[in-house]
C-alpha positions as CSV (number, residue, x, y, z in Angstrom):
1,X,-53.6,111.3,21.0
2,X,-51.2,109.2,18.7
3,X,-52.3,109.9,14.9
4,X,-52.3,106.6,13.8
5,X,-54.3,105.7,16.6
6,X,-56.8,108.3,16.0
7,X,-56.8,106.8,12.2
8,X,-57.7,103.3,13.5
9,X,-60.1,104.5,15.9
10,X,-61.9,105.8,12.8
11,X,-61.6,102.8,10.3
12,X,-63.2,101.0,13.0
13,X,-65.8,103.2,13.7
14,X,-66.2,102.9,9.8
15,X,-66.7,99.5,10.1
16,X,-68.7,99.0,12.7
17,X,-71.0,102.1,11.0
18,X,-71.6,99.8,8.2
19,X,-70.5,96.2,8.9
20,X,-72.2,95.0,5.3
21,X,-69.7,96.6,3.6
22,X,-66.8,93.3,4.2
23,X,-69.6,91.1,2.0
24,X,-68.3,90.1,-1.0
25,X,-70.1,91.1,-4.1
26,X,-71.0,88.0,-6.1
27,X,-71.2,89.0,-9.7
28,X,-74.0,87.3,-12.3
29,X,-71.9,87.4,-15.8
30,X,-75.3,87.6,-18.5
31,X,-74.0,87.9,-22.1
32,X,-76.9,90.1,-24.3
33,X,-75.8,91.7,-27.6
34,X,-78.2,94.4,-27.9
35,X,-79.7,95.4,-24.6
36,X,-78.3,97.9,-22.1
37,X,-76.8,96.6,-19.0
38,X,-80.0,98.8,-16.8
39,X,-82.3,96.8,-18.9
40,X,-80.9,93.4,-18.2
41,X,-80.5,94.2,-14.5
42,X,-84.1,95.5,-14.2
43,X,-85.5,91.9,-16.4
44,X,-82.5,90.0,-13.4
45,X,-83.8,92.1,-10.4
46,X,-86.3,89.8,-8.5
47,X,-83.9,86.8,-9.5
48,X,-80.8,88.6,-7.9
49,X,-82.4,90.1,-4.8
50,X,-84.0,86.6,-4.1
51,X,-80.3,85.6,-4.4
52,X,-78.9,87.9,-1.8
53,X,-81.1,87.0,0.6
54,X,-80.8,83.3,0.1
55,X,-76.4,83.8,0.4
56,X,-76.6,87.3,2.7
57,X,-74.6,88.8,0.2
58,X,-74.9,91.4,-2.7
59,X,-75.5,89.3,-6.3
60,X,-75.4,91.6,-8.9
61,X,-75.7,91.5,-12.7
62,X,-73.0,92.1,-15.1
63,X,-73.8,92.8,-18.8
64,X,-71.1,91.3,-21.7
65,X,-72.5,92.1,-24.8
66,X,-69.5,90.6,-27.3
67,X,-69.1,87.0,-27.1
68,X,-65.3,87.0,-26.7
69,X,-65.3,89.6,-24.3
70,X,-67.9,88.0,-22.0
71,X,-65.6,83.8,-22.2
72,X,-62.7,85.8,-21.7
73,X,-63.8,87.2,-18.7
74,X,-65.0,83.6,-18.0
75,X,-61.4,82.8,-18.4
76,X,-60.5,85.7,-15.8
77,X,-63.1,83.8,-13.4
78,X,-64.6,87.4,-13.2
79,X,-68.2,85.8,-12.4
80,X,-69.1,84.3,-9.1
81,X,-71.9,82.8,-11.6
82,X,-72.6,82.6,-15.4
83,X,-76.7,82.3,-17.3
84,X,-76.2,81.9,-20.8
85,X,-76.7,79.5,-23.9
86,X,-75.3,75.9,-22.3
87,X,-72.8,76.0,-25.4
88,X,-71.0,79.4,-23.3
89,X,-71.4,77.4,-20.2
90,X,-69.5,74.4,-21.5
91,X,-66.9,76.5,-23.3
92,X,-66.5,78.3,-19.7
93,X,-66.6,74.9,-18.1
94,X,-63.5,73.9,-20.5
95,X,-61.6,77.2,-20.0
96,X,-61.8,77.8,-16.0
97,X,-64.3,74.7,-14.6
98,X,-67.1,76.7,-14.6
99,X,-70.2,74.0,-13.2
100,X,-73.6,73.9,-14.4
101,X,-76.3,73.4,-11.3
102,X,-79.7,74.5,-12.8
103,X,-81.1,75.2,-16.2
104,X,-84.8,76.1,-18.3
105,X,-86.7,73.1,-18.6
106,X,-86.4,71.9,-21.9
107,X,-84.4,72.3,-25.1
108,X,-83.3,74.6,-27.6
109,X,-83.0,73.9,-31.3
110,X,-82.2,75.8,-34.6
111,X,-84.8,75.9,-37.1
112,X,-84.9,76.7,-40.6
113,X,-87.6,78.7,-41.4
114,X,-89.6,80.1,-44.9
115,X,-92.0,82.2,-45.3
116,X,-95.6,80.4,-46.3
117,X,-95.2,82.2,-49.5
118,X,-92.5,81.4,-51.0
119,X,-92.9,78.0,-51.7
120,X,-90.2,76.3,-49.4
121,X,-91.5,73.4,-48.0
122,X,-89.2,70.9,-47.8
123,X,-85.2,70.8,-47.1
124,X,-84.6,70.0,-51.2
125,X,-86.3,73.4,-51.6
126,X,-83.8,75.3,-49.8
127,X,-81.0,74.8,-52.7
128,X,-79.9,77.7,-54.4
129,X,-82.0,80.1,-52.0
130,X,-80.7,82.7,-50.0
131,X,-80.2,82.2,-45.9
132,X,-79.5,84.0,-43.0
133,X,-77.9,83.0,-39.5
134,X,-77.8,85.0,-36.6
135,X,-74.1,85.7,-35.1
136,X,-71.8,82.7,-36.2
137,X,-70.5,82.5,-32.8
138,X,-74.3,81.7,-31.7
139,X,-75.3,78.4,-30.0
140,X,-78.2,78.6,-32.5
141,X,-76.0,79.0,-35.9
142,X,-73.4,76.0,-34.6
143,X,-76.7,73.9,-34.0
144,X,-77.4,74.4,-37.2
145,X,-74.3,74.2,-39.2
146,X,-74.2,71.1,-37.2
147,X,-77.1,69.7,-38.8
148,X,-75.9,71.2,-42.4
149,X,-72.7,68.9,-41.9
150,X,-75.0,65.6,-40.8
151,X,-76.4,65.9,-44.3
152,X,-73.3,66.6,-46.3
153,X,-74.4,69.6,-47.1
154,X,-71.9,72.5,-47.4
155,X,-73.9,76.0,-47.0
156,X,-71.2,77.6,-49.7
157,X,-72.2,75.9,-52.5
158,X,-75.9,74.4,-51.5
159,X,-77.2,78.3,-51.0
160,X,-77.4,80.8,-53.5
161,X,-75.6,83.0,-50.7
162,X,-75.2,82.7,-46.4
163,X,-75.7,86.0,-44.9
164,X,-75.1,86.1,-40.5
165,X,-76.8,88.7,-39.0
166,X,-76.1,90.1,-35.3
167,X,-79.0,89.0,-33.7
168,X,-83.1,87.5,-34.7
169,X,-84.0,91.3,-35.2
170,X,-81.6,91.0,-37.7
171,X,-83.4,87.7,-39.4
172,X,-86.7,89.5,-38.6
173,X,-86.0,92.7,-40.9
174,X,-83.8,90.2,-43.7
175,X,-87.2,88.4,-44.0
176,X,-88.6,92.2,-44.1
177,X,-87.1,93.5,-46.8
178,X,-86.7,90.1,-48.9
179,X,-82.8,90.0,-48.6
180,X,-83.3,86.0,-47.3
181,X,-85.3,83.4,-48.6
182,X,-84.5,81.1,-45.6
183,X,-83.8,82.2,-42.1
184,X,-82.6,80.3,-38.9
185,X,-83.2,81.2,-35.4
186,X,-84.1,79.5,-31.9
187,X,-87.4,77.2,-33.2
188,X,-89.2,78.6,-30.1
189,X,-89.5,82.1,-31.3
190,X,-91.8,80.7,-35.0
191,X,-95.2,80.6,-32.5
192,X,-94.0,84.2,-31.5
193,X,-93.4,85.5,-35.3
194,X,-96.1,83.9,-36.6
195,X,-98.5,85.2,-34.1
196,X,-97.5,88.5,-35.3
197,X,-98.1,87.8,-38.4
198,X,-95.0,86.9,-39.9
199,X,-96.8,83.2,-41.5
200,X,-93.5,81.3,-41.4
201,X,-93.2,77.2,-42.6
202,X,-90.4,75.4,-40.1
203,X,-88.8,73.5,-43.4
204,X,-86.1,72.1,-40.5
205,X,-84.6,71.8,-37.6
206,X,-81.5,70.8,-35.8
207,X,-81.0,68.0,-32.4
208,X,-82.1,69.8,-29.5
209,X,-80.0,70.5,-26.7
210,X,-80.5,71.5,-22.8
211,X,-82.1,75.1,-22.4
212,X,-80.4,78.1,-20.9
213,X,-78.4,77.4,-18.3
214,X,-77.1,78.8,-14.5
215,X,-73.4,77.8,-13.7
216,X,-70.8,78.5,-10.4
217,X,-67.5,79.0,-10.7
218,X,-65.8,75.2,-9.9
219,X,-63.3,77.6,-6.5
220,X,-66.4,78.9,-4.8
221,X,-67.5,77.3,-1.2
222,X,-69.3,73.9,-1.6
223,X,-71.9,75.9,0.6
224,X,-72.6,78.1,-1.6
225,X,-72.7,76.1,-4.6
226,X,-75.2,74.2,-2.8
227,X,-77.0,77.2,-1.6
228,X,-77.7,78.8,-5.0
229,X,-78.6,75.5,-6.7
230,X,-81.1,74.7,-3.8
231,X,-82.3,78.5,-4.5
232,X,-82.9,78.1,-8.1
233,X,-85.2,75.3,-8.1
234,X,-87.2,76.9,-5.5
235,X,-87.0,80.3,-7.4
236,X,-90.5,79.7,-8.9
237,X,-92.0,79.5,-5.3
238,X,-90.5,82.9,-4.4
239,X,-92.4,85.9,-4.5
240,X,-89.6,88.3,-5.3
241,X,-88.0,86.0,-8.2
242,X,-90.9,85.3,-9.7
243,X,-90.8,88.6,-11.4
244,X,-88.1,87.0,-13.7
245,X,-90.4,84.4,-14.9
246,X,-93.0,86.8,-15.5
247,X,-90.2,88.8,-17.5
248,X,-89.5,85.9,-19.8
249,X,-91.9,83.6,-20.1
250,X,-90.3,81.1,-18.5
251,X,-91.8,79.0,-15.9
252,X,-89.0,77.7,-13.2
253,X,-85.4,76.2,-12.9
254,X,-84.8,72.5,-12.8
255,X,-81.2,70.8,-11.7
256,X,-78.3,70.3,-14.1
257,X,-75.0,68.3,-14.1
258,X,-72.7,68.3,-16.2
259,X,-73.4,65.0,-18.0
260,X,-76.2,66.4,-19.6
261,X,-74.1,68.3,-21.8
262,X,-72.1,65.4,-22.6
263,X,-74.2,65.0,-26.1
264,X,-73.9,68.7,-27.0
265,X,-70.1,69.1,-26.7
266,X,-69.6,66.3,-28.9
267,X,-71.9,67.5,-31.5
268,X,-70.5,71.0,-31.5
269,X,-66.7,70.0,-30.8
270,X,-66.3,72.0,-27.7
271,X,-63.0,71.5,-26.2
């Protein structure tokens, strides 16, 4: 028998041996600066099989933990999808039209917070103190800077000194050791510190904007765009993808567009 077709004889058999193997892999870019990539696809697992079965194709996570890194890749159009702050998503959306189609109900907001015991109270009590941000690249620490600048305040010379740590663990062990006097973080974790004894005062807090959010890159099908937006706000009802919300405490997915960012990217600049 001619060799090369003895060759195609086998790539065919190949093929027909395992016919999923021509699916495209569609690859869910999460950005997470401290967790391993197996931990984040275990927490994504019920979301991402649910997901699969909804667009009979493999959706699989991909871990970014540095910010630059994981827009970069946005630029790349590396991700079939992107979940992350709805600051990310917009900077994607500016860099290679990346769409938002479902996000967390409700909003997130930086808040500055002071332990009960040391006698901040108020905003006016905050001068001269020491304070610590998370990453300054954070949605969080640009809320809040954002707020800073509404009240003419310039952190330089209003604090004694501004400190940025990587992450809230970092904020969590400042307030630990007494290196801060004020710290700043997402305004929804001061019901979780506090119930762990932590007895934080919330002295402020920045405009709130939409909640995490789930975008498709603006080239893929209009049929799957549609299909994975459909999906997500159904997600809740799913027996597999409910293990997500059981993950993270949160409760479902509820459509986005992109003119509810329109208030954020004006009040953090993005462009």
């Amino acid at each position: 028998m001619n060799m090369r077709l003895w060759q195609g004889l086998i790539l065919l058999g190949m093929l027909i041996a395992r016919p999923g193997m021509a699916a495209e892999t569609l690859f869910l870019g999460i950005q997470d600066y401290n967790r391993s990539p197996i931990v984040v696809a275990e927490e994504f697992h019920g979301l991402t099989s649910y997901l699969s079965r909804v667009l009979k194709r493999p959706v699989k996570v991909e871990t970014v933990r540095d910010y630059s890194k994981y827009l970069a890749e946005a630029k790349q159009k590396q991700f079939a999808f992107m979940f992350a702050p709805p600051s990310m998503i917009m900077q994607a959306n500016k860099l290679a039209g990346y769409e938002p189609i479902a996000k967390i109900p409700g909003q997130i907001s930086a808040g500055f917070m002071a332990l009960a015991s040391s006698g901040i109270a108020f905003p006016e009590d905050m001068k001269g103190k020491r304070i610590g941000f998370t990453d300054e690249d954070s949605m969080v620490t640009q809320l809040a800077l954002a707020e800073l600048r509404s009240k003419h305040i310039d952190p330089a010379k209003y604090f004694k000194s501004v400190a940025y740590y990587h992450d809230v663990d970092g904020i969590v062990t400042a307030f630990k050791y007494r290196l801060i006097d004020v710290g700043v973080a997402n305004t929804g974790v001061l019901s979780l510190w506090n119930n762990n004894g932590m007895d934080l005062n919330l002295i402020m807090q920045s405009k709130g904007v939409p909640h995490l959010t789930f975008a498709t890159r603006g080239d893929l099908p209009s049929e799957i765009k549609q299909a994975v937006a459909q999906a997500l706000v159904r997600a809740d009802k799913d027996k597999e993808a409910q293990s997500y919300f059981r993950n993270t405490g949160y409760s479902s997915f509820e459509p986005a567009s992109l003119a509810d960012y329109k208030d954020m990217v004006l009040l953090l600049n993005i462009h």
